[in-house]
VEXDREN-2710 file (C-alpha; in Angstrom, 1 decimal):
% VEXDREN-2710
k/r/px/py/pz
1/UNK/143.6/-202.9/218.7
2/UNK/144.7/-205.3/215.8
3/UNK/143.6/-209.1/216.2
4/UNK/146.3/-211.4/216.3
5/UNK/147.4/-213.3/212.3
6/UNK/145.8/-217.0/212.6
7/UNK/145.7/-219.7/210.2
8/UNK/143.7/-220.5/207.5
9/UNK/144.2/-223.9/205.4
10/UNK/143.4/-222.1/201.9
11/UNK/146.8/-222.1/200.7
12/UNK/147.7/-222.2/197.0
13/UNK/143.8/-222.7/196.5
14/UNK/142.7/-219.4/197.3
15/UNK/145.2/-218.3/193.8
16/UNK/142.6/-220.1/192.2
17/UNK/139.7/-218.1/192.7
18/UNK/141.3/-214.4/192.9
19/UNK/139.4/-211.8/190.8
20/UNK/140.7/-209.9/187.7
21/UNK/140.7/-206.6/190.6
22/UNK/141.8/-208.5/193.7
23/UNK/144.9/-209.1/195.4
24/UNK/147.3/-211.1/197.5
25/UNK/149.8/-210.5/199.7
26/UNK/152.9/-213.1/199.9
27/UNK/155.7/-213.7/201.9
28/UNK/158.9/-215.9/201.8
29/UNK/158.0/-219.3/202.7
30/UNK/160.6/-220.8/205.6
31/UNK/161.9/-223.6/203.3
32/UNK/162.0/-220.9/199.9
33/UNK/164.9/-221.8/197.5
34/UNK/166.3/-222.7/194.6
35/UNK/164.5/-226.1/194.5
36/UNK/165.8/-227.3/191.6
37/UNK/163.8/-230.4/191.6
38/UNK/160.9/-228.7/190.8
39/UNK/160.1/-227.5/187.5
40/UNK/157.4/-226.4/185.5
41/UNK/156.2/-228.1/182.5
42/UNK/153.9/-226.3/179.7
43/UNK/151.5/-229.2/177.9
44/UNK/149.0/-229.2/175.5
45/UNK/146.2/-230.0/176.8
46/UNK/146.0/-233.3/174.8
47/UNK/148.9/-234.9/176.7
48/UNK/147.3/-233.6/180.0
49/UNK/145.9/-237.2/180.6
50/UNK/149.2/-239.2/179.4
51/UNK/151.3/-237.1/182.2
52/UNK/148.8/-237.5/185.3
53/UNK/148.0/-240.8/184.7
54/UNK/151.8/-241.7/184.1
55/UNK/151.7/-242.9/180.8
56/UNK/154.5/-240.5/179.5
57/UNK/158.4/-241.7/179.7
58/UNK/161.4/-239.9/179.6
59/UNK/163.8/-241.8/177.3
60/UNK/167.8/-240.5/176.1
61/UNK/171.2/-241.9/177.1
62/UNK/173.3/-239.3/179.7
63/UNK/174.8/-237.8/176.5
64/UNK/171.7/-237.0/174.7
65/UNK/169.0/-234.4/175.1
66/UNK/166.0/-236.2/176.7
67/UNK/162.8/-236.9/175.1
68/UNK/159.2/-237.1/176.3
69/UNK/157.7/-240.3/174.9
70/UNK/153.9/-240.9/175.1
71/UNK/152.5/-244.4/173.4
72/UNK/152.5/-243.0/170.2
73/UNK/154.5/-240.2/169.5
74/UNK/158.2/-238.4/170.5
75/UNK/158.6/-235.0/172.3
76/UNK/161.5/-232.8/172.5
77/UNK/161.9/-231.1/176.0
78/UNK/163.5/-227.8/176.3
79/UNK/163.7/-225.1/178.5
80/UNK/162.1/-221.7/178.0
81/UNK/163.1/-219.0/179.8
82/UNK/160.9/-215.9/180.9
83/UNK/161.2/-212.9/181.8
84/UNK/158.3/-212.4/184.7
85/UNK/158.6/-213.8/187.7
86/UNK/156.6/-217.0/188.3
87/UNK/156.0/-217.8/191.5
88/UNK/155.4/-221.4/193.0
89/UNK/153.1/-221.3/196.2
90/UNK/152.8/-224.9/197.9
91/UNK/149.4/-226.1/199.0
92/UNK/147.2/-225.0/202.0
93/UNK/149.5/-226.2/205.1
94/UNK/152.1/-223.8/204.0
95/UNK/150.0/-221.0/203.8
96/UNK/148.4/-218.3/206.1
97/UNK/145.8/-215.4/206.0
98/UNK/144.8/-213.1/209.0
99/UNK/141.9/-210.6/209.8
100/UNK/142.2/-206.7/209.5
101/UNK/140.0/-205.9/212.3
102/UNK/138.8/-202.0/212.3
103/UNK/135.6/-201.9/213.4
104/UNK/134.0/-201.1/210.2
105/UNK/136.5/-202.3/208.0
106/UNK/137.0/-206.1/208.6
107/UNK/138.1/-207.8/206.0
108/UNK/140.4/-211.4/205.5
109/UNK/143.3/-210.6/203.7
110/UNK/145.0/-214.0/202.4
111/UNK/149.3/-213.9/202.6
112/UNK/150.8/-216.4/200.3
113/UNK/154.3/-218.1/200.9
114/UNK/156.6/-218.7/197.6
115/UNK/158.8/-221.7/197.7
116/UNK/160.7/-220.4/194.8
117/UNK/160.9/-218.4/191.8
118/UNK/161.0/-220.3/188.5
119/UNK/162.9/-218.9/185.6
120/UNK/161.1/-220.4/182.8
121/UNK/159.1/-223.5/182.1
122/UNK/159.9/-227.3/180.1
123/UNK/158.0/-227.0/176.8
124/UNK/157.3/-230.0/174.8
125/UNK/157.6/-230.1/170.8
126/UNK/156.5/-233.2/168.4
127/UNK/159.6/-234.7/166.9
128/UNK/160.1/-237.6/165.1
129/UNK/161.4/-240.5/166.3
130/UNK/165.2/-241.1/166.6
131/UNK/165.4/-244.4/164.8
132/UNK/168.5/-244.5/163.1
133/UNK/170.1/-245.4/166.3
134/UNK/167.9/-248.2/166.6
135/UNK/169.3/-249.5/162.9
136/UNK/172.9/-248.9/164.0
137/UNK/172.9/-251.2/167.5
138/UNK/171.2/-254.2/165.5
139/UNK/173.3/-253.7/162.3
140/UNK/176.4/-254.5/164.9
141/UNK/175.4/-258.4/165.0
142/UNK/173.0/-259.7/162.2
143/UNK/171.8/-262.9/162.4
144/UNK/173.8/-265.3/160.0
145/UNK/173.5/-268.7/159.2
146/UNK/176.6/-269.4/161.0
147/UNK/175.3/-268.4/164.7
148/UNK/178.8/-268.6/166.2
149/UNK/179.6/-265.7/164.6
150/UNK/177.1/-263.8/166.9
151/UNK/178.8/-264.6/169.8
152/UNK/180.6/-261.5/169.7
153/UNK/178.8/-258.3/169.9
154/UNK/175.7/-256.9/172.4
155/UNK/172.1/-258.6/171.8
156/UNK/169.0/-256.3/172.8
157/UNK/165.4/-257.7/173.8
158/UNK/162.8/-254.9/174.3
159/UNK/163.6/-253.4/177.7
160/UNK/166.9/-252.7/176.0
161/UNK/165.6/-250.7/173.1
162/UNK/163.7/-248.4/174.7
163/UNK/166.0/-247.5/176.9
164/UNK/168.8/-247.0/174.6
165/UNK/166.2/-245.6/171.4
166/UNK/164.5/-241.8/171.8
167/UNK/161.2/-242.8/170.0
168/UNK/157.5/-244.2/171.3
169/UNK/156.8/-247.2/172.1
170/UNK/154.4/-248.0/168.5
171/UNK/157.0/-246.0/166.5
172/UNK/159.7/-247.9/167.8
173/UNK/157.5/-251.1/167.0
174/UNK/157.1/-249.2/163.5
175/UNK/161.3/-249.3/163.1
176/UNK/161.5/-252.4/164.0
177/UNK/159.2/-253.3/161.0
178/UNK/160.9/-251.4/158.6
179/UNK/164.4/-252.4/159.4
180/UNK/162.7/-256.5/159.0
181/UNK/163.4/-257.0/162.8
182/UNK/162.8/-260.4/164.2
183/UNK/162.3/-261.3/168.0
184/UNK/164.7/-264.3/168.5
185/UNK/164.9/-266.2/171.9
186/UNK/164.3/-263.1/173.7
187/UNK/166.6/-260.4/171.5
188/UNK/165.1/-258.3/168.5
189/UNK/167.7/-258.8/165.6
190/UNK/168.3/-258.4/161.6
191/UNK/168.6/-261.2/159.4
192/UNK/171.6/-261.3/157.6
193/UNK/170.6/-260.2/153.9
194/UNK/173.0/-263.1/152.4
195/UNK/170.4/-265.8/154.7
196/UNK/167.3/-264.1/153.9
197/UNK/168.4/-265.0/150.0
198/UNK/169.2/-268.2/150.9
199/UNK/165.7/-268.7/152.7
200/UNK/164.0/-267.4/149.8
201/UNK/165.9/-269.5/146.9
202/UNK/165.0/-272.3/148.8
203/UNK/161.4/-271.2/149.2
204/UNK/160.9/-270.2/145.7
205/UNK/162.8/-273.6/144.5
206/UNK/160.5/-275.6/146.3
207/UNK/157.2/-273.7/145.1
208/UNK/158.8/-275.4/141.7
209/UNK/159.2/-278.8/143.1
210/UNK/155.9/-278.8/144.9
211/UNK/153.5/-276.9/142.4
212/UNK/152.7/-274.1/145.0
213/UNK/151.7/-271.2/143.6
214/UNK/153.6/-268.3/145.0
215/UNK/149.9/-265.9/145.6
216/UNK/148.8/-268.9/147.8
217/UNK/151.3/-270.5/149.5
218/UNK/150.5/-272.7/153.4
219/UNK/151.9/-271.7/155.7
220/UNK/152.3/-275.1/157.5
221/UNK/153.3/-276.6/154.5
222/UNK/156.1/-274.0/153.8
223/UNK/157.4/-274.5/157.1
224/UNK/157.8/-277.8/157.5
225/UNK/159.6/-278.4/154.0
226/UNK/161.9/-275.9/154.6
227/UNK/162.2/-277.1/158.6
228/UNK/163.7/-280.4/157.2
229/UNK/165.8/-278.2/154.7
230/UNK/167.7/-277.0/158.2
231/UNK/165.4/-273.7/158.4
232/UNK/164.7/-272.5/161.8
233/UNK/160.9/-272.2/162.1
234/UNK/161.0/-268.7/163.2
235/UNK/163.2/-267.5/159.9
236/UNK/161.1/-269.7/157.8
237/UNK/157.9/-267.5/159.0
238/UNK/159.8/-264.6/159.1
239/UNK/160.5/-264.4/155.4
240/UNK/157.5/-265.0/154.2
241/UNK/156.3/-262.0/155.9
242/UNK/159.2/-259.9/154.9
243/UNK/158.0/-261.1/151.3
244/UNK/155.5/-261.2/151.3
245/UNK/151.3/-261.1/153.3
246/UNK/148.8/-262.9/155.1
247/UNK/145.7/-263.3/152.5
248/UNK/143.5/-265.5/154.9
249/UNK/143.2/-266.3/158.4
250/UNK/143.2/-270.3/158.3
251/UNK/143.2/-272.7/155.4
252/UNK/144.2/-276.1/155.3
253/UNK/145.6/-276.1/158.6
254/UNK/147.2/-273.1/158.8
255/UNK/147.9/-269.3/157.1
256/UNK/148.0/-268.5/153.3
257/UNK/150.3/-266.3/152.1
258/UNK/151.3/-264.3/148.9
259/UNK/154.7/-263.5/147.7
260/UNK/154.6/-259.8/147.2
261/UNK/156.0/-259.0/143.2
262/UNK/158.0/-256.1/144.3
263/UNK/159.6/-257.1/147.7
264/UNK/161.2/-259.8/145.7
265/UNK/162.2/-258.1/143.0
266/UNK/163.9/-255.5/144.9
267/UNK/165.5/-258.2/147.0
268/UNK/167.3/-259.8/143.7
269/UNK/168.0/-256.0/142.6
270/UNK/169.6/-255.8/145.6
271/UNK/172.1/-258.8/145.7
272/UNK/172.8/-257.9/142.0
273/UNK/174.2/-254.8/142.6
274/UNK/175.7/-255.5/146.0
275/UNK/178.8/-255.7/144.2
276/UNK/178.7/-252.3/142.4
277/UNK/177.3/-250.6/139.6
278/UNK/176.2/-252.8/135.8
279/UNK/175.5/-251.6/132.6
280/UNK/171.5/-251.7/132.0
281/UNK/171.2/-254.6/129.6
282/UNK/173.5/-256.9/131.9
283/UNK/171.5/-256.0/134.8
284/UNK/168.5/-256.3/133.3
285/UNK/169.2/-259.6/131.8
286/UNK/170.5/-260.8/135.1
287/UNK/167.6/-259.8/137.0
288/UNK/164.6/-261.2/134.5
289/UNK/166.6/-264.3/134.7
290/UNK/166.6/-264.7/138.7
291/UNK/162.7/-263.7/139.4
292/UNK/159.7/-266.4/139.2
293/UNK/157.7/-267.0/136.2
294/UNK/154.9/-266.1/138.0
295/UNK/155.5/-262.6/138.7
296/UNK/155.7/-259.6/136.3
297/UNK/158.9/-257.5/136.8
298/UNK/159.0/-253.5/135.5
299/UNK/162.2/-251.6/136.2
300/UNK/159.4/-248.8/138.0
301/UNK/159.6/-251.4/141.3
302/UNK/163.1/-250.3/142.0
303/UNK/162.5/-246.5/142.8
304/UNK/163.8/-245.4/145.6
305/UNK/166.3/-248.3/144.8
306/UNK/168.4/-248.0/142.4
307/UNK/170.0/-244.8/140.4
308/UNK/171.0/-244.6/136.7
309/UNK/173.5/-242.8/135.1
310/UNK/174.8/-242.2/131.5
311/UNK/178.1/-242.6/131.2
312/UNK/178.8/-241.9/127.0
313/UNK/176.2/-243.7/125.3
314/UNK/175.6/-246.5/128.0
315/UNK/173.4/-246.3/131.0
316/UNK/174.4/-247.5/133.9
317/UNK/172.7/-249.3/137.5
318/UNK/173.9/-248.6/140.9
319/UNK/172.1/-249.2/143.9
320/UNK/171.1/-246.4/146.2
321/UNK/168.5/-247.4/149.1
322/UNK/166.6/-245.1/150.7
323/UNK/166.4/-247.7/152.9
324/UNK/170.1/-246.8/153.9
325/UNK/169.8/-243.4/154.2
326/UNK/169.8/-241.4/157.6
327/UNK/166.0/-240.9/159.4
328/UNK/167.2/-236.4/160.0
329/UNK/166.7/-234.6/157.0
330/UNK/169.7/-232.6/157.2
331/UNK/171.7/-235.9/157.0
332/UNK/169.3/-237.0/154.2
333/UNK/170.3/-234.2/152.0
334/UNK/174.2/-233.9/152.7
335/UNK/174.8/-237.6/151.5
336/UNK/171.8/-237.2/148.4
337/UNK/174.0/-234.1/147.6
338/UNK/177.4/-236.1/147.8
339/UNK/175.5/-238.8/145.3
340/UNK/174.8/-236.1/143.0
341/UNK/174.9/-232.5/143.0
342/UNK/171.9/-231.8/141.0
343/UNK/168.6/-234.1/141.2
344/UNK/165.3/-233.7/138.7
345/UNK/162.3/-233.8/141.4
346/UNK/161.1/-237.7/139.3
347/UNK/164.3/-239.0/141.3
348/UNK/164.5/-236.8/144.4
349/UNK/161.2/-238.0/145.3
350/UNK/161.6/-241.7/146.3
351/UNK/164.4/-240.4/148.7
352/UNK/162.6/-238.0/150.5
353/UNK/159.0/-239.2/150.8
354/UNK/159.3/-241.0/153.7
355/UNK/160.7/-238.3/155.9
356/UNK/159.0/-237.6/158.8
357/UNK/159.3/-233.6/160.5
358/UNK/156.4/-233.0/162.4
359/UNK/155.1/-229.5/161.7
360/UNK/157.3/-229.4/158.2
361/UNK/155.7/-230.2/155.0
362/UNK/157.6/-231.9/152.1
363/UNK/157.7/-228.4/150.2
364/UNK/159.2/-226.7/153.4
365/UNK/161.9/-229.2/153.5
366/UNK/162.4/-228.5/150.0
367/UNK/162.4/-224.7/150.7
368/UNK/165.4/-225.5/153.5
369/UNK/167.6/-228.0/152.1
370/UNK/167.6/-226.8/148.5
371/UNK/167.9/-224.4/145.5
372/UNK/165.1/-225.1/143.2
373/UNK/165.9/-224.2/139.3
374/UNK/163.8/-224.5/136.1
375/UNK/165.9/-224.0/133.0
376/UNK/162.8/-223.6/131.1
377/UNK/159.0/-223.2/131.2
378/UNK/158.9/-226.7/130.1
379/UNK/161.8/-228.1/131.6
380/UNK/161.5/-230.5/135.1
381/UNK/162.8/-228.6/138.2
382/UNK/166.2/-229.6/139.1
383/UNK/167.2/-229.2/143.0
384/UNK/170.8/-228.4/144.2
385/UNK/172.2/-228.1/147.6
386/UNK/171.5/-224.9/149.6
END
């Protein structure tokens, strides 16, 4: 006579030991459905400690695609579908096994319930970090020296950010840095580019009046000349470090810092051509006239900065940041292709170092994005759109 089924609290567990040869029987758990809060999640096993121990976030507006963000890097999530059936068996309350009891033949044979059948799994791919969003919310209310004007318009502190930007917390932290983001009562914002000049004539005019010499300049002393100049503190500090960098920890009472040649120089380049495109010997005469004694310009500082054309027998300045340009490379190279419609590689290069494509080398961007020809053995490569 066959013994009576009775439980047995192995459960899921007993999946985990099953030999190559073995088997298990399964059944239809009483709650089984579609479940659709449940789903699987392939991971490297690299993140594996970031997602038990909760330090992973999902970031992405209800009109985006999510992300998975750890503390250093972005994720994609997407669902991949399979075509064998994956079964998800809960843990051991919700399972049962019973006894086949011949007499010479007894044996336990496990039974299985399935709570549902997933169709595929979340798998995670490195992506880089979607900052350009991060550049268009603070480029909606610069900080001016006129701070009535920022009344209108949406200020962000930090919570804000990384809810509204798809990137890591240390490359968000990163984009703020490159965009020259400062933390103002509270709200992360960008300095209006016609008060960071400003700031910096006045810095650099004072350095005359008060013999500082622009590779060591104090801190303290920097501040409080510029305080009683009507200088907030905070954008007196921050422009020295967008110009420049901390040489020493403490001296006379406080930092020392050192005007960096080529953030300067750009800066000037900048405001110079803000108003369009110069012949080369006006610009150039223009430019050598507005920088310091001190420092030693060279036309090389303004790649990735500026563009030069010939235009009959005159050359010709324009100003073309990569700065400005869009973070996705397929952006990148539609407006580099609406610039110009063939580039030699010696100019191509300052605009597409910096992108970032985990997985993608620069050369594999180059094989997507555009048509390499070499009019000669000797000639430079010229690259056109694809």
């Amino acid at each position: 006579m066959m013994e009576q089924p009775h439980s047995c609290c192995k459960g899921a567990e007993v999946l985990l030991n099953l030999q190559p040869t073995s088997s298990v029987s399964i059944q239809y758990h009483p709650f089984f459905g579609p479940h659709d809060d449940l789903v699987l999640l392939e991971l490297d096993e690299k993140l594996l400690s970031d997602v038990l121990y909760q330090r992973v976030t999902l970031r992405g507006q209800p009109d985006e695609d999510a992300v998975l963000c750890t503390k250093s890097k972005t994720y994609s999530v997407k669902f991949v579908g399979t075509s064998n059936s994956v079964f998800l068996i809960p843990p051991a309350d919700c399972s049962t096994s019973h006894e086949s009891g011949r007499e010479n033949d007894k044996q336990q044979v496990a039974t299985a319930s399935v709570i549902k059948v997933a169709p595929g799994n979340m798998e995670l791919v490195e992506v880089a970090p979607r900052l350009d969003k991060l550049k268009s919310i603070l480029s909606e209310n610069l900080y001016s020296s006129d701070e009535a004007s920022t009344a209108m318009g949406d200020l962000y502190k930090w919570d804000d950010l990384i809810n509204k930007v798809q990137a890591s917390d240390d490359e968000l932290k990163a984009g703020l840095q490159a965009l020259s983001a400062v933390e103002i009562d509270g709200y992360w914002r960008i300095v209006d580019e016609k008060y960071m000049d400003v700031i910096l004539r006045m810095l650099l005019h004072n350095s005359v009046l008060n013999d500082w010499l622009l590779d060591s300049l104090v801190e303290d002393k920097v501040v409080s000349v510029l305080e009683l100049d009507g200088f907030p503190h905070k954008l007196v500090y921050h422009c020295l470090n967008v110009y420049g960098s901390r040489v020493e920890g403490e001296a006379m009472g406080g930092g020392v810092w050192r005007l960096d040649a080529r953030r300067v120089c750009v800066h000037f380049a900048r405001g110079i051509l803000r108003e369009g495109k110069r012949k080369m010997e006006s610009f150039m005469e223009e430019w050598l006239r507005m920088i310091p004694e001190e420092m030693q310009p060279s036309f090389d500082m303004l790649e990735g900065e500026v563009l030069t054309e010939k235009l009959g027998v005159e050359t010709w300045v324009r100003a073309l940041s990569v700065s400005s340009l869009p973070t996705t490379p397929a952006e990148r190279f539609s407006i580099l292709f609406k610039e110009r419609a063939k580039w030699e590689w010696k100019d191509l290069e300052p605009y597409i170092r910096d992108l970032n494509v985990p997985g993608l080398s620069s050369e594999a961007l180059l094989l997507k994005y555009t048509r390499r020809s070499q009019p000669s053995i000797d000639a430079e490569p010229v690259f056109s759109a694809r």
